[in-house]
C-alpha positions as CSV (number, residue, x, y, z in Angstrom):
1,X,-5.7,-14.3,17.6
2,X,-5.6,-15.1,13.9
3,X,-6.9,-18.4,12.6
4,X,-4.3,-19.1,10.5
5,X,-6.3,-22.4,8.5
6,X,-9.0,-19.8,8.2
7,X,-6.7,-17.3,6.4
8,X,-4.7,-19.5,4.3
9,X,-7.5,-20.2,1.4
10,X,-8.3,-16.6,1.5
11,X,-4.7,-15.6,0.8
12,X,-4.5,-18.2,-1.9
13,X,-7.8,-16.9,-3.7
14,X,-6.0,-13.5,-3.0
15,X,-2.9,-14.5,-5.1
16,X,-4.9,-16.1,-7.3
17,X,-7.4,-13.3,-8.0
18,X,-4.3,-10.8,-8.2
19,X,-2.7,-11.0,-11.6
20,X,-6.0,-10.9,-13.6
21,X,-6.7,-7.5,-11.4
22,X,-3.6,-6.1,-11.3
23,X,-4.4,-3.0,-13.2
24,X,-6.7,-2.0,-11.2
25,X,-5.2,-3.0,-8.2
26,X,-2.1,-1.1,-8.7
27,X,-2.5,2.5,-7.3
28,X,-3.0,0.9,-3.8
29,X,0.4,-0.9,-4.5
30,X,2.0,2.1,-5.3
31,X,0.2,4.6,-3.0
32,X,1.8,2.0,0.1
33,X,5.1,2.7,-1.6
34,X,5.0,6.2,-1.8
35,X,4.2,6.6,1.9
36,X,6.9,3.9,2.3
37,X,9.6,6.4,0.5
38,X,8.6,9.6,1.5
39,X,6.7,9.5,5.5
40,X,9.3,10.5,8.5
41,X,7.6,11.3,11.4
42,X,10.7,12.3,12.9
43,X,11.5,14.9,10.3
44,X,13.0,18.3,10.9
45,X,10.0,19.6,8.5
46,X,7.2,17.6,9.0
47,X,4.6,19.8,7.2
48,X,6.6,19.7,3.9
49,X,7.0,15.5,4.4
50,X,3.4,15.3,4.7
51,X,2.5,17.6,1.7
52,X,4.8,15.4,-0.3
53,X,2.8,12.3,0.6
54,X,-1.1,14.3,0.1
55,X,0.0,15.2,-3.0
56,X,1.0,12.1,-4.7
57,X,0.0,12.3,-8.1
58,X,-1.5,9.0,-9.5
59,X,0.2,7.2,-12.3
């Protein structure tokens, strides 16, 4: 189980520590979004789904 009063300051210092790194925090950000658009498990052509999401380009 998750301490929750242990996690709390180290989500603040997260947010905190965020917008000064944001550039090169990004590509993680965006690399969760692209799998979040483009992975189906369930589809027809599952090969061609997972190409699409190796072969991200970054940027």
């Amino acid at each position: 189980m998750i301490n929750t009063e242990k996690l709390k300051p180290i989500l603040e210092g997260y947010k905190a520590y965020f917008p000064q790194h944001w550039e090169d925090e990004k590509y993680k950000w965006e690399a969760v979004r692209h799998f979040q658009d483009h992975w189906d498990i369930e589809a027809e052509d599952f090969e061609e789904i997972f190409t699409i999401y190796l072969c991200k380009e970054p940027g």
